[in-house]
C-alpha positions, 0 to 999 in steps of 0.5 A, a space after each residue: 492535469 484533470 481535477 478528478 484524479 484517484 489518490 493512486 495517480 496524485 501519488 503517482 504524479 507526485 512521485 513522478 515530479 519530486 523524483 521522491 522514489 525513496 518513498 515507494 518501497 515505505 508505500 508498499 510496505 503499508 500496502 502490504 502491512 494493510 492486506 495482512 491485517 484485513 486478511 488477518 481478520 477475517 480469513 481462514 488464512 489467519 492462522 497462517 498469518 500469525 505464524 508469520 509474526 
């Protein structure tokens, strides 16, 4: 393994080897959570975004 890896590919590896493919749909749930909440705050798709919720 290199030293210099992204954060994206030490979760891939970690995923990889500790067969814990329960964790991904909790990640993209965050990932997701994560855009609406930078899109919320400074878009002019924010209004849309609060219908939502």
């Amino acid at each position: 393994m290199s030293k210099n890896k992204s954060l994206l590919g030490e979760l891939w590896d970690f995923l990889k080897v500790r067969k814990a493919w329960w964790l991904t749909p909790i990640i993209l749930m965050l990932i997701l959570v994560g855009i609406l909440i930078i899109f919320g705050q400074s878009s002019a798709v924010s209004p849309f975004i609060y219908a939502l919720f």
